[in-house]
Backbone bond lengths (Angstrom), bond angles and torsions (degrees), N, CA, C in turn:
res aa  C-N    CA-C-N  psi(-1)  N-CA   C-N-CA  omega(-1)  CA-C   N-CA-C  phi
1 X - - - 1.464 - - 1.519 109.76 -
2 X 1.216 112.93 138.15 1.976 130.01 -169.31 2.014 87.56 -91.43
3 X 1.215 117.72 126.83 0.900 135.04 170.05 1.442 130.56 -136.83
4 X 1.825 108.41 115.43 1.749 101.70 -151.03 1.461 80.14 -123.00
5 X 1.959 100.20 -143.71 1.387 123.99 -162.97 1.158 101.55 -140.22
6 X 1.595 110.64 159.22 1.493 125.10 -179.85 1.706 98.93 -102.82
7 X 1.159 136.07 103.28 1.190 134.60 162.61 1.879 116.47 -30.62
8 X 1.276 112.69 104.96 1.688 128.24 -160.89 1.771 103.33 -80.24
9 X 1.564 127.39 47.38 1.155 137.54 -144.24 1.666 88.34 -105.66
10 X 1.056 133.01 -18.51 1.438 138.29 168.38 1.263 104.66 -59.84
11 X 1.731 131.12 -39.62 1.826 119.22 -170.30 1.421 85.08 -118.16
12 X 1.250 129.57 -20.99 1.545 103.81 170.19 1.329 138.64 -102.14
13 X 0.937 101.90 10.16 1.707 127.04 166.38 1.577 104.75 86.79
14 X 1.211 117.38 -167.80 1.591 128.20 -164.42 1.732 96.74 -96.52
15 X 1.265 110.61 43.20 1.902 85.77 -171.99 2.123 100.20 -108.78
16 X 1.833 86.19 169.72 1.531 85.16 152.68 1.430 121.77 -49.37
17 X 1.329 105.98 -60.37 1.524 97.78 -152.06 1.649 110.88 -55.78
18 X 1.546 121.75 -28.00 1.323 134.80 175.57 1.475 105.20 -41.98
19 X 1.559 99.58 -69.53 1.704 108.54 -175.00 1.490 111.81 -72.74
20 X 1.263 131.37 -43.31 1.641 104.65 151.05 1.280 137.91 -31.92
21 X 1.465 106.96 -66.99 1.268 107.44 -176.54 1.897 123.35 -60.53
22 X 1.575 98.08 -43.21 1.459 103.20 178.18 1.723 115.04 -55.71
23 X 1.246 90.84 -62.45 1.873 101.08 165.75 1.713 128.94 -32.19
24 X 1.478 105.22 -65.07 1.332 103.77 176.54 1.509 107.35 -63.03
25 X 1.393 130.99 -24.31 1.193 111.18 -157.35 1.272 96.20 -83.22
26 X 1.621 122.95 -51.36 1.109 127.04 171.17 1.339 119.08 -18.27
27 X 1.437 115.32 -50.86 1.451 109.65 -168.29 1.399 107.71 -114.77
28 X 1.479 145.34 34.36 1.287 157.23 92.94 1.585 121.06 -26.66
29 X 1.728 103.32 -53.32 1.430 113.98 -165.66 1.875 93.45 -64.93
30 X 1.397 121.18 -32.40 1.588 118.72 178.01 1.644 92.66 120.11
31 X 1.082 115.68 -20.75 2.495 101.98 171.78 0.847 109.12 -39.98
32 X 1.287 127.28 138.51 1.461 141.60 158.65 1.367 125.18 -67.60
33 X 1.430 108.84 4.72 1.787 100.38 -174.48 0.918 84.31 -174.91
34 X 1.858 104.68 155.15 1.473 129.70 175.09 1.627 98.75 -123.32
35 X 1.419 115.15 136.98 1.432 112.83 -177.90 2.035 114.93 -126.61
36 X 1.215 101.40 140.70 1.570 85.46 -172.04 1.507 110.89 -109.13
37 X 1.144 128.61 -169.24 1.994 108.19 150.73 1.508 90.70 -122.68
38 X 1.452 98.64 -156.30 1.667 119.87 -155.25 1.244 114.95 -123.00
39 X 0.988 150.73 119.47 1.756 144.66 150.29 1.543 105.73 -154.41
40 X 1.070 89.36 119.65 1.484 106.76 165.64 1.573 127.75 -61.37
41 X 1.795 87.41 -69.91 1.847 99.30 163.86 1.583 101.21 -110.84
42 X 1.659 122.20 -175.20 0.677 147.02 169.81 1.639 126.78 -126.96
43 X 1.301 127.80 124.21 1.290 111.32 -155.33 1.988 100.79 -133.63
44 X 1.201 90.93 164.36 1.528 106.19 179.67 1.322 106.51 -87.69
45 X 1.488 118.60 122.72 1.247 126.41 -157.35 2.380 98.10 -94.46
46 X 1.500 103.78 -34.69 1.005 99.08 156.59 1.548 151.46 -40.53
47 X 1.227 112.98 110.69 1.720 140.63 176.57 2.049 86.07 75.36
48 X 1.182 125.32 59.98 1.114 121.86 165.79 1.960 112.63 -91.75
49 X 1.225 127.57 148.77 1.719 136.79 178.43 1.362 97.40 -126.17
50 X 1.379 144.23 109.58 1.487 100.68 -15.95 1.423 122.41 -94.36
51 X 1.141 142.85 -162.39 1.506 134.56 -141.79 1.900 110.39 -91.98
52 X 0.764 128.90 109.49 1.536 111.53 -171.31 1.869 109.80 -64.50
53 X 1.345 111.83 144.88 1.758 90.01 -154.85 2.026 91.79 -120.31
54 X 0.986 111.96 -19.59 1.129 126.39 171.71 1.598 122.55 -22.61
55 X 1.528 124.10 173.15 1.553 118.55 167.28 1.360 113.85 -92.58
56 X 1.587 115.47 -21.81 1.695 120.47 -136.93 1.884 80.52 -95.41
57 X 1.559 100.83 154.44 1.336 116.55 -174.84 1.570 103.42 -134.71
58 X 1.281 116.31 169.45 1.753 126.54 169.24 1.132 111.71 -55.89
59 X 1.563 119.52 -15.80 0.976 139.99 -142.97 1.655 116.61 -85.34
60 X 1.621 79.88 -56.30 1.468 118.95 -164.32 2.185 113.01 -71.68
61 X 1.321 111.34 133.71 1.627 115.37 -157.20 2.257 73.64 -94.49
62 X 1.731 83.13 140.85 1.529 92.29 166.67 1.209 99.91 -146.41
63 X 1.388 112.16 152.47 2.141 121.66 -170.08 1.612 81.73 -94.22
64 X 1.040 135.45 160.99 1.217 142.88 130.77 1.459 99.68 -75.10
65 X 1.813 98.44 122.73 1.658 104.15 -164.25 2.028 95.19 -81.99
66 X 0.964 145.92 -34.29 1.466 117.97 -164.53 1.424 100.42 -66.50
67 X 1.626 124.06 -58.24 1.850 101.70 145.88 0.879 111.39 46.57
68 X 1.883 81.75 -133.24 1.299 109.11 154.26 0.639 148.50 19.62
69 X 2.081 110.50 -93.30 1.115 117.72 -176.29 1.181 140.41 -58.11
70 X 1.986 103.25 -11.08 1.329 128.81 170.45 1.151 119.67 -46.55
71 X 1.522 99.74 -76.72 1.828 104.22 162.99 1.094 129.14 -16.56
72 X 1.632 107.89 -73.28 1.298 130.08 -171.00 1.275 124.78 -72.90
73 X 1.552 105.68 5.95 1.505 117.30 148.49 1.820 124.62 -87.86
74 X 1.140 101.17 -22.39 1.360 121.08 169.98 1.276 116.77 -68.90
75 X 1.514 128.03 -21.20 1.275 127.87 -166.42 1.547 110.46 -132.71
76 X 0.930 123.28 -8.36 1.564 137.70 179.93 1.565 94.99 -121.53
77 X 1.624 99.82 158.37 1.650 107.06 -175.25 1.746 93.81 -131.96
78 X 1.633 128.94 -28.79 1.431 113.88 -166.25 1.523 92.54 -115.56
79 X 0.995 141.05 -67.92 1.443 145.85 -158.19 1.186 112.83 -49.96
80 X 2.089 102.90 120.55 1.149 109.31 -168.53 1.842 116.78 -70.96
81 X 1.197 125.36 -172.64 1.469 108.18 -156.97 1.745 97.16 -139.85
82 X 1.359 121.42 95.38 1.248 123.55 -156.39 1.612 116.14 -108.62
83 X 1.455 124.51 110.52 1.334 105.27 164.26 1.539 131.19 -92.89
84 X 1.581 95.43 132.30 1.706 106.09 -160.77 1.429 120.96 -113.31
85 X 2.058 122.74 69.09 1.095 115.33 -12.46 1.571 116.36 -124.92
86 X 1.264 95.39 -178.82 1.443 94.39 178.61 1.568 105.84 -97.98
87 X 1.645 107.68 163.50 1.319 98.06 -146.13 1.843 80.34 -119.07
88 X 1.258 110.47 101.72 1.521 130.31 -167.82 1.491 117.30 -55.40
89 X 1.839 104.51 -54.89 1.543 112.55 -178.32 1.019 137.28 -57.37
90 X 1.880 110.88 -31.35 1.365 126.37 170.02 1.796 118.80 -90.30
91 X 1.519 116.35 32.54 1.001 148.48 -179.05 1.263 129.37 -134.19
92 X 1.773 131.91 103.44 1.136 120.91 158.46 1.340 140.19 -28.80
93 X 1.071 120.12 118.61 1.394 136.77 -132.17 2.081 97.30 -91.60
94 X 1.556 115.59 -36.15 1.454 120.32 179.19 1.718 96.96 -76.83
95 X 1.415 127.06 -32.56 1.300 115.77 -177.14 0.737 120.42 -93.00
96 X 1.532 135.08 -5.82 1.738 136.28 168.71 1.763 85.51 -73.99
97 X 0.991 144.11 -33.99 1.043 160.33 -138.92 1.565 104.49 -71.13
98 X 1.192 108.17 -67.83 1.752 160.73 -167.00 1.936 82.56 -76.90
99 X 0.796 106.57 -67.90 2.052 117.03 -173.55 1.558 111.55 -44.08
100 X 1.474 90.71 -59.13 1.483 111.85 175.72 1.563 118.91 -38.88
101 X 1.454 96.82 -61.98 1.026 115.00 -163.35 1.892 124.67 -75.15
102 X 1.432 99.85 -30.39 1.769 130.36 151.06 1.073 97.32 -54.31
103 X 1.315 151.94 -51.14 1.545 141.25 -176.17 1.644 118.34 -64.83
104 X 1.609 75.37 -48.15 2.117 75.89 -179.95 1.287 112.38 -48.59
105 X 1.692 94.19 -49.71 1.534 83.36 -145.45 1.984 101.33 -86.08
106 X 1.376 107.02 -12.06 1.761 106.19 161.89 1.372 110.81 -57.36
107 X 1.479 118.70 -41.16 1.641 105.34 169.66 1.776 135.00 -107.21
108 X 1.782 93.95 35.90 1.425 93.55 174.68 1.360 118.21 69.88
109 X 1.660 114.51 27.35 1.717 101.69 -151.56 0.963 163.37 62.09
110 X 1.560 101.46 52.66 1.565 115.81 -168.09 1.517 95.44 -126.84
111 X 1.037 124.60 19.39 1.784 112.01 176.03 1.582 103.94 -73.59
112 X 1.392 100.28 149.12 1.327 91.36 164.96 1.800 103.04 -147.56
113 X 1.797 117.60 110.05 1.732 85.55 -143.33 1.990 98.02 -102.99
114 X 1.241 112.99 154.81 1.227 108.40 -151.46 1.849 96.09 -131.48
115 X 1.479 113.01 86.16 1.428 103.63 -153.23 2.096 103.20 -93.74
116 X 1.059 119.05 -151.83 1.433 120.03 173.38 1.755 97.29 149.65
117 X 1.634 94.98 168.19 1.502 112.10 -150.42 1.751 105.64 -80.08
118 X 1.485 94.70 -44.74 1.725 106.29 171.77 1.506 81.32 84.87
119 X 1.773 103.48 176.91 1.105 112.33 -158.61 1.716 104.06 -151.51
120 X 1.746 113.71 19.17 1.133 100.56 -152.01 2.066 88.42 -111.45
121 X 0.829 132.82 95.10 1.124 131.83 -151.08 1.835 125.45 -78.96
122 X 1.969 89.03 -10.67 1.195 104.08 167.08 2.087 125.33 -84.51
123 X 1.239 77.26 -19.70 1.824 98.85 173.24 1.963 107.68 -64.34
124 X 1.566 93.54 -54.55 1.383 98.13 162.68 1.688 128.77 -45.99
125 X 0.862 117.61 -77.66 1.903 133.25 169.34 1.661 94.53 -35.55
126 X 1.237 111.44 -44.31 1.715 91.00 -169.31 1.373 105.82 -89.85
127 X 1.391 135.35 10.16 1.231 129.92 178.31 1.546 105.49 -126.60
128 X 1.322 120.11 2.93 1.028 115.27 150.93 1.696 112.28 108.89
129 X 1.243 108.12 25.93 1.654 115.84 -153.74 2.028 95.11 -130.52
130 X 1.627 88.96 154.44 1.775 87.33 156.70 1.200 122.63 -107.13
131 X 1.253 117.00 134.00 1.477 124.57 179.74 1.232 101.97 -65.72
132 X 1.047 121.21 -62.21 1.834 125.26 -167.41 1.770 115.25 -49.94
133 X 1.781 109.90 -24.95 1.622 102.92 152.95 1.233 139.28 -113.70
134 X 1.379 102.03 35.03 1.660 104.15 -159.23 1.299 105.58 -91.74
135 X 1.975 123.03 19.49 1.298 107.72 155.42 1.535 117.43 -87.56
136 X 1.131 105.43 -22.42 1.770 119.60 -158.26 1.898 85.05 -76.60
137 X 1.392 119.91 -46.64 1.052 148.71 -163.05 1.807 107.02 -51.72
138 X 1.211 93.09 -56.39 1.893 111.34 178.66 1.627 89.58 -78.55
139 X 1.429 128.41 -42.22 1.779 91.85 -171.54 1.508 112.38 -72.19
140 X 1.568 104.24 -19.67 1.848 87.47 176.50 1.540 100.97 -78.70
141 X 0.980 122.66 -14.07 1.752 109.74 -155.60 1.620 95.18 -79.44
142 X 1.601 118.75 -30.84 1.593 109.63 -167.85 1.588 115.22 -74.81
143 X 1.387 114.63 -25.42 1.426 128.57 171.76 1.474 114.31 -63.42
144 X 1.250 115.08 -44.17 1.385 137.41 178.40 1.969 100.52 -54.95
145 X 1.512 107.64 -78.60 1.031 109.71 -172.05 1.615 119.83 -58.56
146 X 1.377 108.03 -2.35 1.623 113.59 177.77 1.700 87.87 -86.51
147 X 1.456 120.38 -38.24 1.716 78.88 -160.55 1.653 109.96 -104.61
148 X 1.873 110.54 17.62 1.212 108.78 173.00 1.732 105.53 -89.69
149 X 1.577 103.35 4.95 1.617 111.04 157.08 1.332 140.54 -79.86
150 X 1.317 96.00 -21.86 1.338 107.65 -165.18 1.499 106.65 -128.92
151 X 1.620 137.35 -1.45 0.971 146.32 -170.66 1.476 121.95 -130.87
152 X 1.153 118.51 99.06 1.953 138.91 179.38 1.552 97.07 -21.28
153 X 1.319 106.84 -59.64 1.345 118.74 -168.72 1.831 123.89 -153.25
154 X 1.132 112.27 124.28 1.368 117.85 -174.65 1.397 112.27 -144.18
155 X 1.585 105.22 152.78 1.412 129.86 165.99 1.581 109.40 -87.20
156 X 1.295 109.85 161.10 1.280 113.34 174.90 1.492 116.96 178.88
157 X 1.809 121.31 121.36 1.415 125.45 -170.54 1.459 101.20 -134.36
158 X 2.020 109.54 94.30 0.983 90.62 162.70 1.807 108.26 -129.04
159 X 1.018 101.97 -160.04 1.666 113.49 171.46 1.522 106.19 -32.59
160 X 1.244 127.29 -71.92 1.719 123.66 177.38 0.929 135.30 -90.57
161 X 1.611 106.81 -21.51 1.572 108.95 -171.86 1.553 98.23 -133.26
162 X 1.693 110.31 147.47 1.379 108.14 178.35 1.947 98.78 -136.49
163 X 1.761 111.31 126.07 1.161 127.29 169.34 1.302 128.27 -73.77
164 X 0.836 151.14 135.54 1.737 122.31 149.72 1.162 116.06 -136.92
165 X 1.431 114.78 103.30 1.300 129.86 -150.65 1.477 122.59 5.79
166 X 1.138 83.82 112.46 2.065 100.89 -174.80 1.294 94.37 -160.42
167 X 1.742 121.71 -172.16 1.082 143.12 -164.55 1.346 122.27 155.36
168 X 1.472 119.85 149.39 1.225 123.06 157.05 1.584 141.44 -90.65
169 X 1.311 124.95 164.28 1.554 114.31 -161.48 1.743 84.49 -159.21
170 X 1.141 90.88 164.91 1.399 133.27 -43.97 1.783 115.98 -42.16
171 X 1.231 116.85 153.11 1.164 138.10 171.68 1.895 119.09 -64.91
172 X 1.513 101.82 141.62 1.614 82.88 -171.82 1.565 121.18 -89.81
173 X 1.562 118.96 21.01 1.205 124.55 169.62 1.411 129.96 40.27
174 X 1.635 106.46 37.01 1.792 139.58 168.65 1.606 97.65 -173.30
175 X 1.654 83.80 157.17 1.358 110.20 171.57 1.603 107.91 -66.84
176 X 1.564 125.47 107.55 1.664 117.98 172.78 1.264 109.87 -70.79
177 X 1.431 134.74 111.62 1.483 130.93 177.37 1.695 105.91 -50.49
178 X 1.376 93.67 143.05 2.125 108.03 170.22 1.042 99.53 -108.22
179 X 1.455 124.14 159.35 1.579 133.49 177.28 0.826 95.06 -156.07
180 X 1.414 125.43 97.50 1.589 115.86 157.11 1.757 115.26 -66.68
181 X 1.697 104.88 -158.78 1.352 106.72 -160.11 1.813 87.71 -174.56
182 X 1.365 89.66 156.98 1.625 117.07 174.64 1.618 113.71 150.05
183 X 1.495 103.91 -158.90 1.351 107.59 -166.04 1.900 99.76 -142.70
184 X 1.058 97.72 -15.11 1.465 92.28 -178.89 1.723 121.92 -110.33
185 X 1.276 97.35 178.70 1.937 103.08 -178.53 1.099 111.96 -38.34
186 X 1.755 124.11 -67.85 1.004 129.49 -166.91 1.670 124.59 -50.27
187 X 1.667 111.64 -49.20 0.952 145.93 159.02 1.789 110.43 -24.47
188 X 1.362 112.75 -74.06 1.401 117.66 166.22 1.340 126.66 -54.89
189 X 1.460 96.28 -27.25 2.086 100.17 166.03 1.505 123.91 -65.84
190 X 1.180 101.40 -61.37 1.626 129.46 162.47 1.865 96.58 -34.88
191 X 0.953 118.23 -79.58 1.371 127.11 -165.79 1.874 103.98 -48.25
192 X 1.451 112.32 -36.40 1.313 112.00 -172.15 1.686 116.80 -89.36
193 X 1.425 92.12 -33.40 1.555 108.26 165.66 1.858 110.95 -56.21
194 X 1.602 110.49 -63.77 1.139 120.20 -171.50 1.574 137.30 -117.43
195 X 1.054 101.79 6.97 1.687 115.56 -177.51 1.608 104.48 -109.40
196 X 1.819 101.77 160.72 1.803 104.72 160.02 1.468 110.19 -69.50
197 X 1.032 119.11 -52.93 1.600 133.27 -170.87 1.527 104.25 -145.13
198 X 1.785 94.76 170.22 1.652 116.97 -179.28 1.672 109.34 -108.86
199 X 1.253 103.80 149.81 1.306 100.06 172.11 1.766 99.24 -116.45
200 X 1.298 108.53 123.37 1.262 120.77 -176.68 1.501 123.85 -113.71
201 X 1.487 108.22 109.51 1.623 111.12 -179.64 1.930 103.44 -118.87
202 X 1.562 77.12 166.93 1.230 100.19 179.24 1.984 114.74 118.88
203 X 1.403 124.78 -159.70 1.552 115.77 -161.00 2.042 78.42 -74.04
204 X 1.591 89.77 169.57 1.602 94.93 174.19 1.656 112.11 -91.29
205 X 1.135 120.18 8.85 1.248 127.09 163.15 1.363 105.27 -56.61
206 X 1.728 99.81 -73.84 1.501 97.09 -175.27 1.465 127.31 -74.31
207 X 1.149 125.03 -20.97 1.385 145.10 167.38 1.705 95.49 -38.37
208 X 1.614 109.76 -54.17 1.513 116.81 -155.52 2.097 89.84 -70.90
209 X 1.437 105.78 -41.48 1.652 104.26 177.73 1.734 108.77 -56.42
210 X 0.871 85.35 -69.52 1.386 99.97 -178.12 2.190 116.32 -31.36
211 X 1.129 80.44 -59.47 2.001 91.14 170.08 1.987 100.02 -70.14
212 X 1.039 138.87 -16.43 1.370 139.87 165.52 1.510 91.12 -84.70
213 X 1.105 169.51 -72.42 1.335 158.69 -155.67 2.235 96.92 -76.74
214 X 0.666 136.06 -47.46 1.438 136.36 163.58 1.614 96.40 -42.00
215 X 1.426 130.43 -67.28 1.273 110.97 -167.23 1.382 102.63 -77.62
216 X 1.218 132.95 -43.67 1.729 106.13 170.27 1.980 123.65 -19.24
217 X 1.648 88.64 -56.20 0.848 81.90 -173.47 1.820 140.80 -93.07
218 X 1.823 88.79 20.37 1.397 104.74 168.34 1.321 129.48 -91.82
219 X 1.809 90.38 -34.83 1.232 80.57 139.39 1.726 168.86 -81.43
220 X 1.326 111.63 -13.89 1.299 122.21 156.76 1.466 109.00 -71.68
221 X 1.220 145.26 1.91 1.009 129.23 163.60 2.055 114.81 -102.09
222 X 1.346 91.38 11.44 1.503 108.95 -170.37 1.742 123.60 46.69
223 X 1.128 72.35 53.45 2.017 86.05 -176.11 1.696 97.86 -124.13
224 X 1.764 97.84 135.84 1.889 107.66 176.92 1.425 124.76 -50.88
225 X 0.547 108.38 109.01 2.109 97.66 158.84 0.967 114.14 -30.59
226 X 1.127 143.38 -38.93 1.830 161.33 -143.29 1.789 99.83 -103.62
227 X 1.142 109.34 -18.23 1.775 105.53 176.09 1.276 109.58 -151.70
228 X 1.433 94.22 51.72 1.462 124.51 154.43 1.682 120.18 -133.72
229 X 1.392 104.87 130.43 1.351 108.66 -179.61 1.627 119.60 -91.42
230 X 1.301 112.30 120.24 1.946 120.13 -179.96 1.551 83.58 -102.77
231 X 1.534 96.55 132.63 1.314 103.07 177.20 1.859 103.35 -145.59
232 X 1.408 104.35 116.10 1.447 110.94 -163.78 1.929 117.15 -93.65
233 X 1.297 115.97 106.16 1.497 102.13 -178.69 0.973 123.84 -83.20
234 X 1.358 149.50 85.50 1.497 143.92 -123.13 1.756 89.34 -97.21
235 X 1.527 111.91 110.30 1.191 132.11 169.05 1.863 132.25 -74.20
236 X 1.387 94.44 -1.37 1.936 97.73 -160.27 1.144 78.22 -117.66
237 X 1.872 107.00 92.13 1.328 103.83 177.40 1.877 113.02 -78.28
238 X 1.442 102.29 -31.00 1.441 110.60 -165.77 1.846 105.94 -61.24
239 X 1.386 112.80 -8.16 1.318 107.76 173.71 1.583 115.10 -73.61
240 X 1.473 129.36 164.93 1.377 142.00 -145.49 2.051 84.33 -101.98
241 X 1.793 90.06 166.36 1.304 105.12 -167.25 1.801 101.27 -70.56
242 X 1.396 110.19 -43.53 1.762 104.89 157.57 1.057 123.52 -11.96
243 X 1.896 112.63 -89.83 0.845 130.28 -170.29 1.611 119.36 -73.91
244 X 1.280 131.76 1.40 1.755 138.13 147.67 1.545 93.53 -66.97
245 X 1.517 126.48 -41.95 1.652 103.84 -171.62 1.737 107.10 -91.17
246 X 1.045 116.40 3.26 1.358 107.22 165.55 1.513 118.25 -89.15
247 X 1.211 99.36 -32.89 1.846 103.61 171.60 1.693 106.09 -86.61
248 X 0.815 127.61 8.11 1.575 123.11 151.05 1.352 123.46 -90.87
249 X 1.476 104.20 -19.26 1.743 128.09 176.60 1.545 104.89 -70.32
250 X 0.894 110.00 -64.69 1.420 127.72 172.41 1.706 120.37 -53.22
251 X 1.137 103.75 -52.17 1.411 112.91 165.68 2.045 118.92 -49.63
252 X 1.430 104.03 -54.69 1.596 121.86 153.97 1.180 109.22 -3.04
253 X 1.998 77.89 -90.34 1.680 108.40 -173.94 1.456 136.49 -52.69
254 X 1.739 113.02 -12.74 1.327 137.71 -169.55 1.557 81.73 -92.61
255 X 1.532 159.99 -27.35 1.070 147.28 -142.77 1.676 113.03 82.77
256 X 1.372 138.97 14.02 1.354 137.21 -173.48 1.993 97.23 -76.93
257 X 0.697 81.85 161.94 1.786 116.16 -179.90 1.500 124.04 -115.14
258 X 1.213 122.88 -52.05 0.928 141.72 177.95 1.462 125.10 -98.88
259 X 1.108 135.09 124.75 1.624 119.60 169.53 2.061 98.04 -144.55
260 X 1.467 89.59 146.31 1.871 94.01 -176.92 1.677 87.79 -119.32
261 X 1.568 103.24 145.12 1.753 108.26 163.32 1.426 97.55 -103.26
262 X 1.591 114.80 152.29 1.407 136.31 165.64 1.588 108.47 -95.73
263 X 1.039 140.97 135.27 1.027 131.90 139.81 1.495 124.90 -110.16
264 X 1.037 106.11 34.58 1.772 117.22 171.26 1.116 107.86 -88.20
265 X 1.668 121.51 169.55 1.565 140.95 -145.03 1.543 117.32 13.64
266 X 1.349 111.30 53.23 1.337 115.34 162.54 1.351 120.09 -118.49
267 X 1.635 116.68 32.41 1.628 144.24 164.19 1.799 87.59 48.78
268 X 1.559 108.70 59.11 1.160 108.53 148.88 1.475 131.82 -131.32
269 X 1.773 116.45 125.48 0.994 141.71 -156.10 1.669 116.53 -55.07
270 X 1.243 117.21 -51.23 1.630 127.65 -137.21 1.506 84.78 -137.05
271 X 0.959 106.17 150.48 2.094 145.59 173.25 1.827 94.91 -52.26
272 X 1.489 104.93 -56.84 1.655 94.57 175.55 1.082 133.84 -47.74
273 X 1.927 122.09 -42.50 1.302 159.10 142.61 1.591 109.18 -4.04
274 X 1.655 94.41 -64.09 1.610 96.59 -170.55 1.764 111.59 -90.33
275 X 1.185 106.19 -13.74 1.463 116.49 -178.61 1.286 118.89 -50.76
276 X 1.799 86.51 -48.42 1.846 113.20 -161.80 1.352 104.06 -71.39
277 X 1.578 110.44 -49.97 1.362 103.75 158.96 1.143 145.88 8.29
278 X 2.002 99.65 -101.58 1.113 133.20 168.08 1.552 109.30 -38.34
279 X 1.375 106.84 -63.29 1.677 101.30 173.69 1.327 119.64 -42.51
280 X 1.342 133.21 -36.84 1.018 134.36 -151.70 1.490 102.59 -87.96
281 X 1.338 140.33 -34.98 1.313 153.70 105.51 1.298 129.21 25.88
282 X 1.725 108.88 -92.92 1.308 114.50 133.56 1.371 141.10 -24.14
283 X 1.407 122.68 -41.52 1.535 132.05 -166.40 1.875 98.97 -68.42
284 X 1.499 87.72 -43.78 2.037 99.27 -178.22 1.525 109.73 -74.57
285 X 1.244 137.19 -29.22 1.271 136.32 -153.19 1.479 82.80 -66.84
């Protein structure tokens, strides 16, 4: 099992020195992946109809991860470069495209892109998108962005997006893995129907249900377990460094592939803080 990090950009703000420091260490310490999340804007969840239910605040510092990931191809040479997730629907679908694909090939192939619906509905409206279809929305968009990968030039008329013969170049010359993400039925269908892998958050109880409803539904769609990616974001940060390696144990043993550590809300201040952490993590695996 590939076991990385959640970039701790919520207590350490949006800077270089954050993503330097977190990054290299990350991939010094020996993780296989660096993972970011997504927000564009940030909104005031106060006197909202209907209620915004989300974590992210006005508050809260976010990198725009392709960014980022730019950099952090510049400064790292192995660690794959994961977004955990990006929120696809309220995003032009040819320029995530174009983004994506500038990343790969800045890091030799380390994208790994990890999209989902999000839930913040005011982020949507200001970028110009509908919330109310951005599931139907992400299953055309992932088909789409597979063949503005693999295709010089293409047409294309569907529900959201319309081509007419165009394309981007250069091409990233591999398959970029998709991972969707969510918490519900549909979500796990979608993902089994149309994704490489899931990105699965929340306690590992349900995480462990949740990846049992994913293979249901790999299998009725007659697709392997074995080339599919379970990828676990271990959310209970306030639990002890133990018990993160017992729910990665478990995760293993369930068949997972993937597992990310958090070290957020553990009222730590400074880049060293989260470093020591992570090592400490690592040191037990």
């Amino acid at each position: 099992m590939k076991i990385g990090i959640v970039h701790p950009g919520l207590e350490l703000g949006s800077t270089k020195q954050a993503l330097a420091g977190i990054g290299r260490a990350a991939e010094e310490l020996g993780y296989d992946h660096f993972a970011m999340f997504d927000h564009v804007l940030g909104a005031t969840h106060e006197g909202r109809d209907p209620p915004l239910t989300g974590y992210a605040f006005e508050t809260d510092p976010f990198n725009d991860p392709f960014v980022a990931f730019g950099y952090l191809a510049a400064i790292t040479q192995r660690i794959e470069l994961v977004t955990g997730i990006l929120i696809l629907p309220q995003r032009q679908t040819a320029l995530v495209a174009k983004q994506a694909v500038d990343v790969d090939l800045l890091s030799e192939g380390r994208l790994r892109l990890g999209v989902g619906l999000g839930w913040n509905y005011v982020e949507y409206d200001a970028l110009g998108q509908d919330f109310h279809t951005r599931g139907r929305r992400m299953a055309e968009q992932i088909g789409l962005l597979r063949r503005l990968w693999t295709e010089p030039l293409i047409s294309f008329e569907g529900e959201f997006d319309r081509i007419d013969r165009a394309g981007i170049l250069p091409l990233p010359g591999r398959h970029i893995p998709i991972y969707t993400g969510g918490v519900s039925e549909p979500a796990f269908e979608r993902a089994a129907r149309l994704a490489d892998g899931f990105m699965f958050f929340g306690p590992v109880d349900f995480c462990l249900d949740s990846m049992a409803s994913v293979k249901r539904h790999l299998a009725r769609f007659g697709r392997a377990e074995a080339d599919f990616g379970f990828h676990y974001m271990i959310q209970d940060n306030q639990e002890s460094i133990r018990q993160n390696r017992e729910y990665l144990a478990r995760w293993r043993d369930a068949g997972g592939n993937h597992a990310t550590v958090n070290s957020m809300a553990r009222k730590m201040t400074t880049i060293e803080q989260h470093v020591e952490f992570f090592a400490e993590v690592k040191a037990g695996l």
